[in-house]
C-alpha positions in Angstrom: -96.8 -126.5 -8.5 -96.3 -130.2 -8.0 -99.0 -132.6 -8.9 -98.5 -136.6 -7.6 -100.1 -138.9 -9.9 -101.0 -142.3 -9.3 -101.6 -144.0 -13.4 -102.8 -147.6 -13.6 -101.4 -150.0 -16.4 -104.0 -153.1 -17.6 -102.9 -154.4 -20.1 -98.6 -153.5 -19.7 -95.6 -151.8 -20.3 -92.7 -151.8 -22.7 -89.4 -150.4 -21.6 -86.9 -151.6 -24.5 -84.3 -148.7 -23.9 -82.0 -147.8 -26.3 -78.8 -147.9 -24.3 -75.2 -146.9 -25.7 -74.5 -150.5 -25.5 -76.7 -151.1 -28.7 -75.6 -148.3 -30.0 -72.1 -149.8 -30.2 -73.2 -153.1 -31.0 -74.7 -151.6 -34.5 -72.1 -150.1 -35.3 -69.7 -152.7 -34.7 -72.1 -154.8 -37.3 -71.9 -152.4 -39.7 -68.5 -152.0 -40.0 -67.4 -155.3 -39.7 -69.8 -156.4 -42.5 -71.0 -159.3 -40.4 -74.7 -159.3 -41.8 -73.5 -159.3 -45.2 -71.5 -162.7 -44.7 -73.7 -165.9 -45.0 -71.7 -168.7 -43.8 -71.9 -168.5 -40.3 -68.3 -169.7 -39.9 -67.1 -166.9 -42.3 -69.4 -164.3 -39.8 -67.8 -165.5 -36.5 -64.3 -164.5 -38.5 -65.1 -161.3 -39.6 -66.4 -160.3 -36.3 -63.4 -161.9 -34.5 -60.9 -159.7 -37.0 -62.6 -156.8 -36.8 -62.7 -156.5 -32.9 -59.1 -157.9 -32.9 -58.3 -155.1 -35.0 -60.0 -152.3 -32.2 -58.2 -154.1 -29.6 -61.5 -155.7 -28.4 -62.5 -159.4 -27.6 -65.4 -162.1 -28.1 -66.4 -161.3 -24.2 -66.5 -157.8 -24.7 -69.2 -158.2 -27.5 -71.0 -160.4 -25.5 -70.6 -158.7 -22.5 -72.3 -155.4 -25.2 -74.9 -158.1 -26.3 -75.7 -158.4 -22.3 -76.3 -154.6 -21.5 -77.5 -154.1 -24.8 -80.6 -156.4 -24.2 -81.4 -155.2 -20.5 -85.7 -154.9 -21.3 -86.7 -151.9 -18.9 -84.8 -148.8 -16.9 -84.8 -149.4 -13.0 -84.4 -146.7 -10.1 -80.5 -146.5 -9.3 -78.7 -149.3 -7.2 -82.1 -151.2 -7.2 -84.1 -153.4 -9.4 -87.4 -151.5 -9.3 -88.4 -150.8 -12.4 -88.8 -147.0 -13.9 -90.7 -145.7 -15.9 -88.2 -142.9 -17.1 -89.3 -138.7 -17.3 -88.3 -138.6 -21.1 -91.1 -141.5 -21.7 -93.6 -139.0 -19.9 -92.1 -136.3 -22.0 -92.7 -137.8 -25.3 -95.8 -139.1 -24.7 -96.8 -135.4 -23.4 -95.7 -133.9 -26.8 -97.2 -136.8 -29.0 -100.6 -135.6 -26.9 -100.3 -132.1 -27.8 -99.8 -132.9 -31.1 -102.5 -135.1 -31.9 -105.1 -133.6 -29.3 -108.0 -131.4 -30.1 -107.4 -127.4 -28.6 -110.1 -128.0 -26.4 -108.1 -130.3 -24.0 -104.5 -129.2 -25.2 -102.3 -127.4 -22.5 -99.9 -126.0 -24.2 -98.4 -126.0 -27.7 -96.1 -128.9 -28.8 -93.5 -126.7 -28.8 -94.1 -125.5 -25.3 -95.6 -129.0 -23.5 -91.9 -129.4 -22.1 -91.4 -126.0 -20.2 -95.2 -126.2 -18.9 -95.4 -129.3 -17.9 -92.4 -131.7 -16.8 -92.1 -134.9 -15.1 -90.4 -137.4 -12.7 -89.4 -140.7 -13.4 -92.4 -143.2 -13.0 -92.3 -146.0 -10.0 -93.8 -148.9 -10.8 -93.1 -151.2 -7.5 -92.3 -154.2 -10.5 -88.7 -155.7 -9.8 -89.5 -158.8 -12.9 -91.5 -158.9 -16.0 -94.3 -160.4 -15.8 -94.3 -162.6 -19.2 -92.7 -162.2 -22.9 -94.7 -160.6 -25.4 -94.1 -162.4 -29.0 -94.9 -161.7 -32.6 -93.8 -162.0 -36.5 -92.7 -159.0 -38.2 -91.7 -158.1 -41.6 -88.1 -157.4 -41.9 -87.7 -154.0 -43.7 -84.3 -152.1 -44.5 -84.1 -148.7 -43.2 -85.6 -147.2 -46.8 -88.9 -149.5 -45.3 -88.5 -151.9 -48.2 -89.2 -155.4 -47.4 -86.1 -157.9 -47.1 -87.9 -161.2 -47.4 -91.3 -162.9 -47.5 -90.3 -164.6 -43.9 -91.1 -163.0 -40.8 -88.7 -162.5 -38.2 -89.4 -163.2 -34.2 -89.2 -160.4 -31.9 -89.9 -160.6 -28.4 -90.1 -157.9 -25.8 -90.4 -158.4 -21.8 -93.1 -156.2 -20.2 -95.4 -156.3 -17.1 -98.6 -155.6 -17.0 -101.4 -158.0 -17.3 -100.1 -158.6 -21.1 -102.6 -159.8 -24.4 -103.1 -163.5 -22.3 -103.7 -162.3 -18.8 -100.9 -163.8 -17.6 -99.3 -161.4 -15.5 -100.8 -158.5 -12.9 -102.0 -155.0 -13.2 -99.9 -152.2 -11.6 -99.8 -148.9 -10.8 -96.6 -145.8 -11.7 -96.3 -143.3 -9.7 -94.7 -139.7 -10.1 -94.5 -136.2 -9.8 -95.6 -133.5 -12.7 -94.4 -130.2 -12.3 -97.2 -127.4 -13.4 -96.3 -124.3 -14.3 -100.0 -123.1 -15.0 -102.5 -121.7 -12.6 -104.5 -123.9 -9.9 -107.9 -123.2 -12.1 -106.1 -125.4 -14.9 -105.8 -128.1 -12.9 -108.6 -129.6 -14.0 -108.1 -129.0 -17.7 -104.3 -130.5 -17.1 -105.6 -134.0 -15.9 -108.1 -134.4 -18.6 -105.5 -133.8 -21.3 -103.5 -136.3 -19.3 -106.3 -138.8 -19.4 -106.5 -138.1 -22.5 -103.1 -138.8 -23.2 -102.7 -142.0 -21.3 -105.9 -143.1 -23.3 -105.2 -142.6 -26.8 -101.1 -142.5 -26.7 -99.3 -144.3 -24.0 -96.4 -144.8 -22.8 -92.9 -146.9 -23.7 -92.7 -148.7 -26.8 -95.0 -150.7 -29.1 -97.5 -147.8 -28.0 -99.3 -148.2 -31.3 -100.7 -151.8 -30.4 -102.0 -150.7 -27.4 -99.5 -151.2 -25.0 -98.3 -148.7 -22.5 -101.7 -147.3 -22.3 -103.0 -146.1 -18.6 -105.6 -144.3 -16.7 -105.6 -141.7 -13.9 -106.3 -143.1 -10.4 -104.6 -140.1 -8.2 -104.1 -136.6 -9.3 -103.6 -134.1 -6.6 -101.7 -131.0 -5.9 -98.8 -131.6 -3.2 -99.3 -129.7 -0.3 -97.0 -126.3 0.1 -95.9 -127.0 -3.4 -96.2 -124.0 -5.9 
């Protein structure tokens, strides 16, 4: 059966998608050895051989840098922003993992097949402000490069930690596979889930958290 669900968002949402683009974009720093060259003039011309060597230009790294920095996943041909059925997923699996069995639905293993989701529509078509912070830069062993932090920022919308944007709702459609006399126990461990997990990224500080406004069966569904 289908279920719509209506989920409201306080304090915001995260998208930062991994597309291909950044994909390509590491890899293209790695092998050119462009973080391992310090002069910045001696950077630009190890980039520029390198991608002369694959046949590739200045504008089509930049053009990469572009896509590879688009902040959230929007419904095709529009710019309403999604949030996508493999966040749902993941945060439907982090729940069974981490739940108690009392509210659980199904195993880890099995959250995908009982329960599956549409993407999210949030309405949002801009982000609502820039979330900033300092973070350690670690290698990918998790050992600390330097003693400096490093700047990261992150688009979301939401009302954000200042209150400077505006509360939303997502909307979407679970598929159930379960009887109607689970219903009940399916939107508690989704509470539950949009409580103490969340959704999108930076989940552990809070973000992408939400709570359960609509839950009902469609009609004729089953």
């Amino acid at each position: 059966m289908d279920i719509r669900v209506v989920a409201h968002f306080e304090k915001g949402y995260i998208g930062h998608p991994y597309w291909p683009a950044r994909e390509k974009l590491i890899n293209i720093q790695k092998e050119s050895g462009v973080n391992r060259v310090r002069s910045e003039q001696r950077r630009e011309k190890a980039l520029r051989d390198y991608l002369s060597s694959k046949g590739l230009s200045m504008d089509d790294y930049t053009a990469l840098e572009t896509q590879a920095d688009i902040p959230f996943y929007t419904v095709n041909g529009t710019r309403e922003i999604m949030i996508p059925a493999h966040h749902v997923h993941g945060c439907l699996a982090n729940a069974a993992d981490l739940c108690s069995a009392s509210i659980r639905i199904a195993r880890t293993e099995q959250i995908r097949t009982v329960v599956s989701s549409s993407d999210w529509l949030t309405g949002k078509t801009e982000p609502d402000g820039i979330w900033e912070r300092f973070v350690v830069v670690k290698s990918g062993s998790g050992q600390s490069l330097s003693n400096q932090r490093a700047l990261r920022t992150n688009p979301y919308i939401g009302v954000g930690e200042k209150g400077e944007g505006v509360a939303f709702d997502a909307t979407g459609l679970l598929h159930f596979i379960g009887d109607k006399e689970q219903l009940p126990k399916l939107r508690e461990f989704l509470a539950w889930a949009g409580r103490e997990v969340g959704l999108g990224a930076a989940r552990k500080l809070g973000w992408g958290r939400f709570e359960i406004k609509t839950f009902e069966p469609v009609k004729g569904s089953a």
